[in-house]
N, C-alpha and C positions, 0 to 999 in steps of 0.2 A: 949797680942797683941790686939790692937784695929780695929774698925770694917771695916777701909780701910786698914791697913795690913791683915785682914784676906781676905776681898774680891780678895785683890791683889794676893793672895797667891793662892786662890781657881781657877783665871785665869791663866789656864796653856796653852790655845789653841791659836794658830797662823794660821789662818784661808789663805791658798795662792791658792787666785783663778786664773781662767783659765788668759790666757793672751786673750788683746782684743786690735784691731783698730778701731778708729775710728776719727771726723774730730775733729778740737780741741776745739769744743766748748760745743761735745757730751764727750770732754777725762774730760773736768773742773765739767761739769754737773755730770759726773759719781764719781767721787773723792767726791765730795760736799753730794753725793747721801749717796755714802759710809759712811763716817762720820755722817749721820745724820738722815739716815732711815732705816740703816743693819739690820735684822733680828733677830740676835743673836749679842748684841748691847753690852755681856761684852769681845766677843772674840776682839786680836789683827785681825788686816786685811794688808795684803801684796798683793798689784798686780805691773805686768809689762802691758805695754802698748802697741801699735803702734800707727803709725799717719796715716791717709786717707786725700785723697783731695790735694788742695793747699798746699803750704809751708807752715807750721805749725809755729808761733812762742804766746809763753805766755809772760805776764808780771805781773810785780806784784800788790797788789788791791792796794796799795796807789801810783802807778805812774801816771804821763798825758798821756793821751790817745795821744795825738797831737807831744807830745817829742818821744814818743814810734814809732810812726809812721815813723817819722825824721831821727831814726839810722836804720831802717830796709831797706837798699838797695837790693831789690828783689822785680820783677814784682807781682800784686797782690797776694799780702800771705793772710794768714789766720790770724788773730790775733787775741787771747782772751786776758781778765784779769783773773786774776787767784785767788782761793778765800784767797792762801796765797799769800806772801810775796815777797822778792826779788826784782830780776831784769831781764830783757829781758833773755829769752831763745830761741836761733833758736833750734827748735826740728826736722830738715832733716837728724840730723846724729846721737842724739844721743837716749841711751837706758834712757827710762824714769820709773818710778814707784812712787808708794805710798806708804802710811802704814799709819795705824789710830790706835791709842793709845786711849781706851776708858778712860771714867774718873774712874775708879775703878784702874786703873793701876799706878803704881808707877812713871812711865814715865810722865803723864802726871801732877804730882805735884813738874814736876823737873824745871828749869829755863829753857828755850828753848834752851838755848845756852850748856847748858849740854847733853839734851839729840840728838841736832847737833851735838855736839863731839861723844857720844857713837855710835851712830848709822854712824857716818863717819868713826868711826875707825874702825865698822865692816864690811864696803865696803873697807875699806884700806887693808883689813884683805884678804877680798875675792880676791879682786884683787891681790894682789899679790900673793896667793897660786894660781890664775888661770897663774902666768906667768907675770903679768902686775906690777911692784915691784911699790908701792905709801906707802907717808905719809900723815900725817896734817899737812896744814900749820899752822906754827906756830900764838902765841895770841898778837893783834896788843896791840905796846906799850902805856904806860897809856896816855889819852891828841889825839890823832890821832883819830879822828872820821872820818865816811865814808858811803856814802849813794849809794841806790841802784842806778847800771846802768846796763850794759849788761854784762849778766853773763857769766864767759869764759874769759873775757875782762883780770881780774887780779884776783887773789885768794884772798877768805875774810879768817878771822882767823876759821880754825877748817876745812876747803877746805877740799879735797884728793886733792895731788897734786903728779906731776911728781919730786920724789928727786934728778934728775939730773938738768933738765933744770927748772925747779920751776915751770912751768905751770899748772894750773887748770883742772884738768880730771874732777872732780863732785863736785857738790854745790846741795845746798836743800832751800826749805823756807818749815814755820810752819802757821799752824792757830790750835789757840784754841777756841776752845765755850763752852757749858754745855753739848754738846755730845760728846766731848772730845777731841783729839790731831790728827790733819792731817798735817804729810809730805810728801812733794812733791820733791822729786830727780831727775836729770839730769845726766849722766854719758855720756860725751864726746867719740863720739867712731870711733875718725878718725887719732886711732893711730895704732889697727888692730882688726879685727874681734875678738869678743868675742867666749871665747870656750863656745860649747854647753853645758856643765853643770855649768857656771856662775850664772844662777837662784838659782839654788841648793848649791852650796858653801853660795851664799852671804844671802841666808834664813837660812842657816844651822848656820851660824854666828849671824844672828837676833834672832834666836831662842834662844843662849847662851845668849846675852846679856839683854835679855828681861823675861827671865826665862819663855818658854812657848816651847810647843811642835808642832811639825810644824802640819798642818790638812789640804790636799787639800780638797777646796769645790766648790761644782759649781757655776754660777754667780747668785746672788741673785734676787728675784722679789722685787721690790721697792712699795711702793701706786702707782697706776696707775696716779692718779691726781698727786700727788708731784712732780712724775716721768716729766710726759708732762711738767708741770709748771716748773720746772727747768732747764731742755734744753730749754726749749724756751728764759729763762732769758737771758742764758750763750749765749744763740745766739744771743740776743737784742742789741740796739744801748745804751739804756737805761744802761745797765751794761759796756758794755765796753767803752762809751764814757761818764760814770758819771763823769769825772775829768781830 
């Protein structure tokens, strides 16, 4: 066994901290935080979210700030860029979270689109045992390309999707770095209230497919300097109007 299978093997903890609201430029700053100053930097990390403030919507780091602006019809929202991927998310109705795959972890030496499938089938997973029946949409065929716009809009390959009417219940985007693998999830939730133990199914599912055992922990203290200096980015015009 070599020395990133054994590291990988030695992380068995899934770290699901408290849930938290906040506006959405303190939701990007805290994820970015996660990923890059945690404390115990080989565990996985899982949290759930809310939103504070104005309407809340994200988009993703390589959109136009100006295009993004265009499709959002709603009186002064909130808009961040997001340090992943993707496309526009209105965040007023749906259940959001994270998860950070450190670089010791197996997950993060997958192709991204792998570990969007595994980790989609385990919300496909949870959700349907909570009542709510979903699959993946299926893998687009070879030669069809397609670029980010507003997510929700139509389902990309490896979706959860509604298997009746094909509609898009959740999508995700990925960043990687040298501190390792941040996904960011959206879960559509204007089709009925989530039962209250839906946290608990869909970690209980990440857990299996991640090989690691769940650990609630409390919210982490960050460098104080880092900490300041990052929200304030996420809030800047600087960041969100770079493009």
């Amino acid at each position: 066994m070599d020395a990133l299978a054994i590291s990988s093997a030695l992380n068995r903890s899934m770290h699901i901290l408290p849930d938290r609201s906040a506006n959405a430029f303190d939701n990007m700053a805290e994820d970015l935080l996660l990923l890059e100053d945690y404390p115990e930097p080989e565990a996985v990390r899982f949290r759930h979210y809310g939103w504070t403030g104005p309407p809340a919507f994200t988009f993703g780091y390589s959109q136009r700030y100006d295009w993004v602006l265009e499709q959002i019809d709603v009186p002064d929202p909130q808009v961040c860029r997001r340090p992943t991927g993707g496309g526009i998310v209105d965040h007023r109705q749906d259940w959001t979270y994270s998860i950070v795959f450190p670089g010791s972890h197996r997950f993060y030496q997958m192709d991204v689109s792998q570990v969007y499938n595994k980790v989609h089938q385990a919300l496909a997973n949870a959700l349907t045992k909570s009542g709510l029946p979903t699959k993946l949409a299926p893998k687009r065929e070879k030669g069809k390309a397609s670029r980010p716009t507003v997510c929700f809009e139509k389902a990309e390959p490896c979706d959860v999707i509604d298997p009746t009417t094909k509609t898009k219940i959740a999508g995700a985007a990925l960043k990687r770095n040298r501190h390792g693998l941040l996904l960011q999830g959206s879960i559509i939730q204007n089709l009925k209230q989530f039962p209250s133990q839906f946290k608990k199914t869909f970690t209980t599912e990440l857990s299996q497919i991640t090989n690691t055992h769940t650990q609630e922990k409390p919210w982490p203290n960050f460098p104080p300097e880092k900490e300041k200096t990052t929200r304030r980015d996420y809030a800047s015009n600087t960041w969100n109007q770079r493009r």
